[in-house]
C-alpha positions, 0 to 999 in steps of 0.5 A: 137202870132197871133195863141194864139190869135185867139185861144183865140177868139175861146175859148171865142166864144165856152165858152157860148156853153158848157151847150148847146151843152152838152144837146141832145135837140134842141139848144134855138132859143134865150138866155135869156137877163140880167134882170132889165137892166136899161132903157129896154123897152118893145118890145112886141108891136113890135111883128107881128102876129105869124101865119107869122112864122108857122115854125122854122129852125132846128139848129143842136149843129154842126152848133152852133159850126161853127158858132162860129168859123166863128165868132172868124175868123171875131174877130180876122180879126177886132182886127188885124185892129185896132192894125195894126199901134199900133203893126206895123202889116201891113201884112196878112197870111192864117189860118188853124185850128183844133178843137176837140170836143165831138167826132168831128173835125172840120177843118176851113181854109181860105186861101190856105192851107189845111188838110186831114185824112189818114184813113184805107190808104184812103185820105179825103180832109178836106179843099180845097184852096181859089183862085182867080180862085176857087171864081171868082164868088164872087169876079167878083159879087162883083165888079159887085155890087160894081163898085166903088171898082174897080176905073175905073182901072179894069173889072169884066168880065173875058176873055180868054187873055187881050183884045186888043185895036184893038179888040174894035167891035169884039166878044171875049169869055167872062164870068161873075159873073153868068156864069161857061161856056163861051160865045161871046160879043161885046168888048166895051171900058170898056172891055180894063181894067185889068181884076178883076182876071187874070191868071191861077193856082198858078199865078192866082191874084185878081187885079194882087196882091194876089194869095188868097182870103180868109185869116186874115189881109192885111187891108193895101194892096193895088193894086201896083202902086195905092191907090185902096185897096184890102181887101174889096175883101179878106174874112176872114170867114173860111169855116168850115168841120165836121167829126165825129169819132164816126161814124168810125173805126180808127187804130193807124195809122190814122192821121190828116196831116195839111200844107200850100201851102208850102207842097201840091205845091211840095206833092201831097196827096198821096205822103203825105199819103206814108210819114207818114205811113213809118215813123209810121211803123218804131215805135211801136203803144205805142212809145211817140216818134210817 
């Protein structure tokens, strides 16, 4: 049900794209508005002087098509909002999705699965997992901004392990929503709250709840044992990956593999890549049954 409907949010966003992106000039800045709209007003008067903008962005039809599917992730994320207590869906889950087309792929994930391309026996990734450890920066900015979300209960700094109440006055690596490297502080009292994110790897959580910060739903997920709510620290936008076909050589045996934690946690890629080939060699490039 909920791969239908994000799909349909998809279909509608790319629906007033096809004359667009079927025409090799430069997509239109602006569409034009419905005419003799009752009550419009004229907003000439609100232009500037257009030596402002002496220039304009280039916008390629491959990031109107991003656009859009980034668009259709934030439709889908809201709508599961609004019926969550109708529908009783409460929970949340990562999303992974494939789109064909004018001879590109794009691959758009938010959450901790992931896609490759075996091409030529070669393995492109096509997407890469969202951790608390792979965006602990914008997570730590984030609470860094808005300290509000954090209830007084948690730090945005992150240390090596939990600071200690005796270590209160003592200088203790730390890092911060700016830093990839590490540095000494003084520990002040603040610092003897949880940290924001903890933990290594697979055990990696964002307030000690989630091991993924970016997926659709969890708008009722809280921190255990408190009202804090975690959502505002989960995304739902997708990070989107293009790749053309045109611009490369395929054989029958070239293929898109797609899979949840459930499969790169125990596979690795190349064990991935070794699977699919042996069972494609066991039938003919023309079998249906491929």
């Amino acid at each position: 049900m909920a791969s239908k409907l994000l799909h349909r949010h998809i279909r509608e966003q790319l629906k007033d794209l096809v004359e667009i992106l079927q025409d090799p000039s430069p997509p239109p800045l602006c569409l034009p508005s419905t005419s003799g709209t009752p009550g419009s007003l004229d907003p000439s008067h609100l232009v500037g002087p257009q030596s402002c903008f002496p220039s304009q962005k280039e916008v390629t039809h491959d990031s109107l098509v991003v656009g859009a599917i980034e668009n259709a992730f934030q439709l889908m994320d809201e709508q599961m909002a609004r019926e969550r207590h109708g529908h009783q869906v409460e929970g949340g889950c990562c999303a992974l999705v494939v789109v064909y087309l004018l001879g590109k792929v794009y691959v758009a994930n938010a959450g901790d699965s992931r896609a490759i391309i075996v091409r030529n026996g070669e393995i492109i990734p096509m997407s890469r997992e969202f951790t608390p450890e792979t965006e602990r920066q914008r997570l730590q900015l984030l609470g860094f901004l808005k300290p509000e979300l954090l209830g007084g209960e948690f730090t945005h700094l992150e240390f090596p392990r939990r600071v200690q109440p005796k270590e209160l006055g003592q200088r203790m690596l730390y890092r911060d929503q700016n830093m990839t490297g590490w540095a000494y502080k003084k520990i002040e009292l603040e610092d003897l709250r949880f940290p924001l994110v903890c933990g290594e790897g697979k055990k990696a959580r964002v307030m000690a709840t989630i091991g993924v910060t970016r997926g659709l739903g969890d708008h009722n997920l809280k921190v255990c044992t408190s009202s804090l709510p975690i959502k505002p620290f989960l995304s739902c936008f997708p990070e989107v990956q293009v790749y053309d076909l045109t611009q490369y050589e395929h054989c029958p045996d070239d293929v898109l593999v797609l899979g949840t934690d459930g499969l790169w946690d125990v596979t690795s890629d190349c064990e991935v890549a070794a699977t699919v080939d042996r069972v494609l060699s066991t039938y003919e490039p023309n079998d249906p049954s491929r």
